[in-house]
C-alpha positions as CSV (number, residue, x, y, z in Angstrom):
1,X,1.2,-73.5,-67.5
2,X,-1.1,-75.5,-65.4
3,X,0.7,-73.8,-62.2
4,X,-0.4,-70.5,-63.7
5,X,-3.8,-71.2,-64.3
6,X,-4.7,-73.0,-61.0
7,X,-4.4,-70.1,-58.7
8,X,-6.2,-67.9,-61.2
9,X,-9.0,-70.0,-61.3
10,X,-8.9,-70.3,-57.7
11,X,-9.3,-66.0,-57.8
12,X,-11.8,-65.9,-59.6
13,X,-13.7,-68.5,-57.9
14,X,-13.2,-66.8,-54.4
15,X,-14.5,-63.2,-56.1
16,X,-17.5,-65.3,-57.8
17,X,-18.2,-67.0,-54.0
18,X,-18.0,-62.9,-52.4
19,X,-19.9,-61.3,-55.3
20,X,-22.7,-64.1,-54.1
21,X,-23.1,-62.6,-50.9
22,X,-24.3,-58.8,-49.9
23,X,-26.4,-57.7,-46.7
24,X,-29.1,-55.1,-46.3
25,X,-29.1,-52.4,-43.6
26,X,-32.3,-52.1,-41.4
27,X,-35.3,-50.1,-42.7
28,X,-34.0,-50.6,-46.2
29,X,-35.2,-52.4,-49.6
30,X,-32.8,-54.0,-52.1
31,X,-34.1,-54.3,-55.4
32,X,-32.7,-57.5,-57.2
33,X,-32.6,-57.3,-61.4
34,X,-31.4,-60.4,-63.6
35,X,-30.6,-59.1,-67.1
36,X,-32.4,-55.8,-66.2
37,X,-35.7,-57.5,-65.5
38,X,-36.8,-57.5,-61.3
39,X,-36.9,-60.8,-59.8
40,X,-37.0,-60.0,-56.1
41,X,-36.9,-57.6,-53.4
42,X,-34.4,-58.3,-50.5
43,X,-34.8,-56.6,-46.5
44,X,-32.3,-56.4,-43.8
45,X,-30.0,-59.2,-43.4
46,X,-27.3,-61.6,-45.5
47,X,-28.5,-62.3,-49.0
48,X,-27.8,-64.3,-51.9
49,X,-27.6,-63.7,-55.5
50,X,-26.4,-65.5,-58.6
51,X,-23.1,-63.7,-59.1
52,X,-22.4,-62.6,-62.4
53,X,-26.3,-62.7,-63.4
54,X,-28.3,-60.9,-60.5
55,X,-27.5,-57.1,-59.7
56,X,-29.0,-55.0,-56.9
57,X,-30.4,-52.0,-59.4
58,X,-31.4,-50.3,-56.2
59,X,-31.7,-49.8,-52.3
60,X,-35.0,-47.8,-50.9
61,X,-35.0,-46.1,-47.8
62,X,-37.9,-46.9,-45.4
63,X,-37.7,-44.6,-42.9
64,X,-39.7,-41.8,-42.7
65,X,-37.5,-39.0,-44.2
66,X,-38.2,-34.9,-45.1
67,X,-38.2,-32.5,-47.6
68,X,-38.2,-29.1,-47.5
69,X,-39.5,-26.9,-50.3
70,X,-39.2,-22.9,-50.3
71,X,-42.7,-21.9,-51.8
72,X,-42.5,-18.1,-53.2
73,X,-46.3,-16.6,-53.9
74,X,-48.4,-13.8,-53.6
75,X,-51.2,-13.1,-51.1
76,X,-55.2,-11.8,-51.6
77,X,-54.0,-8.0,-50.6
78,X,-50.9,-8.3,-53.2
79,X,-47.8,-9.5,-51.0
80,X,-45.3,-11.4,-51.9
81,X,-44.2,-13.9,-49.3
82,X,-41.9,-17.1,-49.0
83,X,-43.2,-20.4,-47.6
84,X,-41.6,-23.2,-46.3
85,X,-43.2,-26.3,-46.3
86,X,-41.7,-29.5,-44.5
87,X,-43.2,-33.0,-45.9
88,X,-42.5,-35.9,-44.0
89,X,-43.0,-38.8,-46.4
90,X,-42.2,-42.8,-45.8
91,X,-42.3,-45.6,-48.7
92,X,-44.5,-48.3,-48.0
93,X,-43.2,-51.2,-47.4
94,X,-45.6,-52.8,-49.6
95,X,-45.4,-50.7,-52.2
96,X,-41.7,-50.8,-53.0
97,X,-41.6,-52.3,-56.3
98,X,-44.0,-49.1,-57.5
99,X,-41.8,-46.6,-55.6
100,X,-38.7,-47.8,-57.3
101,X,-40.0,-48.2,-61.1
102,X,-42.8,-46.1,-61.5
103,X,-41.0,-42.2,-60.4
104,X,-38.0,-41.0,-61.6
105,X,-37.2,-39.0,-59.2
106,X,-39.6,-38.8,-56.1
107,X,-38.8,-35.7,-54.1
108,X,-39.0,-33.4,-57.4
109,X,-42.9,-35.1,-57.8
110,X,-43.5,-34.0,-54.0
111,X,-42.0,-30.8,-54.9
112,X,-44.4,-29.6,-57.5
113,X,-47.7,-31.0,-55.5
114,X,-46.5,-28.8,-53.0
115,X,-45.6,-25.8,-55.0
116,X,-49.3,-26.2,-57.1
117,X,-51.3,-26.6,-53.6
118,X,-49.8,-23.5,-52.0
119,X,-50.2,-21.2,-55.1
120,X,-53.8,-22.2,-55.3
121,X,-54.2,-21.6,-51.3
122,X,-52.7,-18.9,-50.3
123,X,-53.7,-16.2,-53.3
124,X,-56.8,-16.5,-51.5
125,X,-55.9,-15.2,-48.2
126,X,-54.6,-11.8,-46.7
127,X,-51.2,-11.8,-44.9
128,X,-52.6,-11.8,-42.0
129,X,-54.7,-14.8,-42.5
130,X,-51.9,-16.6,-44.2
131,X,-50.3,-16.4,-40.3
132,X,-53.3,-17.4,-38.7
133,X,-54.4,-20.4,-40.8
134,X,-51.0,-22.3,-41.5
135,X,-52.2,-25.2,-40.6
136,X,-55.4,-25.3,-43.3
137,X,-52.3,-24.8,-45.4
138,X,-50.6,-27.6,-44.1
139,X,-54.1,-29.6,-44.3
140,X,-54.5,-29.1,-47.8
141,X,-50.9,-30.0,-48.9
142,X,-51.2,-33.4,-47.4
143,X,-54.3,-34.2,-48.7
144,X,-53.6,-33.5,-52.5
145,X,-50.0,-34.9,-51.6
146,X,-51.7,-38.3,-50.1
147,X,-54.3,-38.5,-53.1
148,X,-51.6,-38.4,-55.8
149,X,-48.6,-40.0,-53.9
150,X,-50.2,-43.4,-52.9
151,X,-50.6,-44.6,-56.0
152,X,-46.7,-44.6,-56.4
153,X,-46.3,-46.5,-53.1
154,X,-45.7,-43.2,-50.8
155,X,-47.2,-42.3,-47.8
156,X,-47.2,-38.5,-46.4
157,X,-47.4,-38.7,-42.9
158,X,-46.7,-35.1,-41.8
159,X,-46.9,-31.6,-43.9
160,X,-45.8,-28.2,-41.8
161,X,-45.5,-25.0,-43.0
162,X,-42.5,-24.1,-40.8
163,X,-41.5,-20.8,-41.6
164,X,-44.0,-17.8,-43.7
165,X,-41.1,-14.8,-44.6
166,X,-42.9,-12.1,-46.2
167,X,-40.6,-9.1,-47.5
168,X,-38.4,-7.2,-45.6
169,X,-40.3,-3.8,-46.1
170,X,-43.5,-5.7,-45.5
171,X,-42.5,-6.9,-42.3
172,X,-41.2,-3.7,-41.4
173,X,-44.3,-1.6,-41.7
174,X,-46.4,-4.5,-39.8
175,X,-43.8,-3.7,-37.5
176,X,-44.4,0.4,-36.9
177,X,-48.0,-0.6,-37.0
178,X,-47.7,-3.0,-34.3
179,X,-45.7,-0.4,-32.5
180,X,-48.3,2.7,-33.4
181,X,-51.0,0.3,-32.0
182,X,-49.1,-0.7,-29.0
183,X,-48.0,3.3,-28.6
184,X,-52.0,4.1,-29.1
185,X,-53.1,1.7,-26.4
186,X,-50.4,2.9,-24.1
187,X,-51.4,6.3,-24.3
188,X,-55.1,5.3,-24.6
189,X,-54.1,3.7,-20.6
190,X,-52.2,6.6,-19.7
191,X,-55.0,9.3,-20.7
192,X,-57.0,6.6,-18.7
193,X,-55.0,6.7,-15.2
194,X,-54.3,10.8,-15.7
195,X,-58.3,10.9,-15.9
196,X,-58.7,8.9,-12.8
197,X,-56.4,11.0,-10.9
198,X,-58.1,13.7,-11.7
199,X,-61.6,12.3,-10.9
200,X,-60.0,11.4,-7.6
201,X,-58.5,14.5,-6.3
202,X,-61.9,16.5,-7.4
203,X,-63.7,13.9,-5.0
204,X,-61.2,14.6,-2.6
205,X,-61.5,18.1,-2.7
206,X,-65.3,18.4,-2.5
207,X,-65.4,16.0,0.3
208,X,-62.6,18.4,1.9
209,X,-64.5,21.4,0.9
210,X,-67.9,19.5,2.2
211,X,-66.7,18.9,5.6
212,X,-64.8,21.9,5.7
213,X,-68.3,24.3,5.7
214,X,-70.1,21.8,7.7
215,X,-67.1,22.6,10.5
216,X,-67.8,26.1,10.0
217,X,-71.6,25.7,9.7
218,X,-71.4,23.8,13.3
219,X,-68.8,26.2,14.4
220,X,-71.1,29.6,13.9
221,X,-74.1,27.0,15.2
222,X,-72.4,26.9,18.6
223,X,-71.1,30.4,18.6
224,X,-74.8,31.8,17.9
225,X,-75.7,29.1,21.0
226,X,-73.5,30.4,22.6
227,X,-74.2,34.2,22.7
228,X,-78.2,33.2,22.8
229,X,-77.3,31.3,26.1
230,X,-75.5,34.5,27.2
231,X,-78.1,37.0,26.2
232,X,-80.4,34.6,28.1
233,X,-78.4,34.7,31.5
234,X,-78.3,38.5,31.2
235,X,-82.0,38.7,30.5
236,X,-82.1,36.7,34.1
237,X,-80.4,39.1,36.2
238,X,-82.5,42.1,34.8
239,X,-80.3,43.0,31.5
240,X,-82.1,43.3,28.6
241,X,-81.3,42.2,24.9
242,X,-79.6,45.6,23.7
243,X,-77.5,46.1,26.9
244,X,-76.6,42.7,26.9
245,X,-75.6,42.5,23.0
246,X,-73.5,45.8,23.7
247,X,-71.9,43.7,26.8
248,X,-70.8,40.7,24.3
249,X,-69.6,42.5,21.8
250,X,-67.1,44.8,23.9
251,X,-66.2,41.6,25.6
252,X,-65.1,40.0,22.2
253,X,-63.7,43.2,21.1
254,X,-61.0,43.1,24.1
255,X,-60.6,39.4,23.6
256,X,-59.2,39.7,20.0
257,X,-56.9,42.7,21.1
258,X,-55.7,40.2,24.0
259,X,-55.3,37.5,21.6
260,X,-53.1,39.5,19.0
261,X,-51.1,41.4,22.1
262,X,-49.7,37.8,22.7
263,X,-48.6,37.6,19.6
264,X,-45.0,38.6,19.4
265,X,-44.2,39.8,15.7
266,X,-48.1,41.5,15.3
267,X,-49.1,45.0,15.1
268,X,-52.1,46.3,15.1
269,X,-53.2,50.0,13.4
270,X,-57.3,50.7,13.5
271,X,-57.3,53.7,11.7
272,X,-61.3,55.3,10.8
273,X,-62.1,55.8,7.4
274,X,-63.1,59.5,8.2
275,X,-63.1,61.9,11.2
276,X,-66.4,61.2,11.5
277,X,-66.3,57.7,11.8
278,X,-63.9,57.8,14.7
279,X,-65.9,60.3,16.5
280,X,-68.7,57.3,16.2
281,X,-66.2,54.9,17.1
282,X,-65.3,56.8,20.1
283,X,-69.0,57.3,20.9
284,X,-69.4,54.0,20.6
285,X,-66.8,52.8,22.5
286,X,-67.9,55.4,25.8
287,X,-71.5,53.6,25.7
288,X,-70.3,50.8,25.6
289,X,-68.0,51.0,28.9
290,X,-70.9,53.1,30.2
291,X,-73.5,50.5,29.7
292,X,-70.7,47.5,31.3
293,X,-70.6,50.3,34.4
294,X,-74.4,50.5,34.7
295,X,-74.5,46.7,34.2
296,X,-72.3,46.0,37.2
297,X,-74.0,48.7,39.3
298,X,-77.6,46.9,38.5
299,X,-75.9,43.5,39.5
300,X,-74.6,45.0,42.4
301,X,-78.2,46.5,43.3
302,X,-79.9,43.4,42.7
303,X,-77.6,41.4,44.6
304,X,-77.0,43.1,47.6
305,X,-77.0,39.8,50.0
306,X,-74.8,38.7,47.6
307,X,-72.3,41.1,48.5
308,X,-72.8,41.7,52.5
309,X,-71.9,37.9,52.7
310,X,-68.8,38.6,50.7
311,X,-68.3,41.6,53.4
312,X,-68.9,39.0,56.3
313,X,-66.5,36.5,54.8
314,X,-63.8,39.5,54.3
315,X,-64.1,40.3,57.9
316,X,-64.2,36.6,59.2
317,X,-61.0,36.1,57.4
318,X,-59.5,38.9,58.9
């Protein structure tokens, strides 16, 4: 019998001797209870316990973990839109004993701070601002979450609202208004550029037209010189205005025939508009050869040394 018993004994001695012993993980609490009531708090390392009397009721985690809560509410111009709020919380290391025993269950605490906060905040906002100020969101969720958490040994070091999902067909008609606004701007640009080009070309072609009658201007300037600096040499070798105009005019008249004769593929028809207007046109004509033959016989007569010296030099080269 006594053979029996010793190597029980000895079993139960060696589980007593292991159930004395347990370690701790970094960043962690263990929360020691003798018959239910706390008698210590254990960190990271080997501990001992009075087997069979001491129990760990708990372990805390002291790192700095995060929870996520899905906020559904309505906005100030009557959308509904889904939240999500990330709170990164950490127990405090001095406050274990109160984070253990005082909440039940922690992250369902955190939960309905966040969920009261964010009702109460964003009701008062448009969609629009609910975009633009996330961050006061964020602001005010960890300051009601700090105020009421602390007390219970947690500290909120981070709150972001990390996603805003308002409903599908709300986000699809701020959509086609983005894209009517973009699409109005565009065209707003394009108007814009059509008008310049416009502008542009209308400069362009008043400057053209500008410089264009200022060539003509100067052009008829010098032609006018021109024939008054003809008329003027005429006057000088005894040809007055009338004879001398009549003189210019056939000249130019012969000129312009010449100039279209060279022309291979032109034809020219003057036709008169009645027989008496031919009969002028003839008479016309006849004076004027007439009054180029009296012209060169006045020359002649008032240039006769002119012309024996031509003689002389005819009959020197001969």
């Amino acid at each position: 019998m006594g053979q029996f018993l010793l190597p029980i004994l000895g079993f139960f001695a060696l589980l007593l001797l292991f159930g004395a012993f347990f370690t701790v993980k970094q960043q962690t609490a263990a929360i020691i209870e003798r018959f239910g009531k706390f008698t210590s708090m254990r960190h990271s390392g080997l501990q001992l316990k009075v087997p069979l009397i001491d129990r760990i009721a708990g372990r805390i985690n002291l790192k700095i973990q995060q929870l996520d809560v899905i906020v559904e509410t309505k906005t100030k111009d009557d959308v509904f839109v889904r939240l999500k709020i990330s709170v990164q919380f950490q127990v405090r290391r001095e406050k274990v004993y109160d984070a253990f025993y005082r909440l039940e269950n922690p992250h369902d605490q955190i939960t309905a701070y966040v969920f009261d906060v964010v009702r109460a905040e964003v009701p008062k906002m448009k969609l629009d601002y609910v975009f633009e100020k996330k961050d006061n969101i964020a602001i005010a969720v960890k300051s009601e979450l700090n105020e009421a958490m602390m007390d219970y040994g947690y500290d909120i070091i981070k709150t972001l609202v990390t996603d805003i999902d308002p409903d599908v067909q709300v986000k699809a008609a701020m959509n086609r208004i983005n894209a009517s606004e973009r699409e109005k701007t565009a065209a707003e640009y394009e108007a814009e550029a059509d008008r310049i080009k416009i502008v542009a070309k209308a400069r362009a072609e008043a400057e053209s037209k500008r410089l264009q009658g200022q060539g003509i201007a100067d052009q008829r300037r010098e032609i006018a010189r021109g024939l008054e600096e003809s008329v003027d040499v005429l006057n000088n070798v005894g040809i007055n205005s009338q004879e001398a105009s009549a003189l210019i005019v056939v000249t130019q008249h012969y000129d312009t025939l010449q100039s279209l004769g060279e022309e291979t593929n032109s034809n020219l028809i003057l036709l008169p508009n009645s027989p008496q207007a031919g009969s002028d046109m003839l008479n016309n004509m006849i004076a004027s050869f007439t009054a180029s033959a009296q012209i060169g016989e006045q020359m002649k007569k008032n240039n006769p040394k002119k012309e024996t010296g031509d003689r002389n030099r005819a009959n020197d080269a001969d």
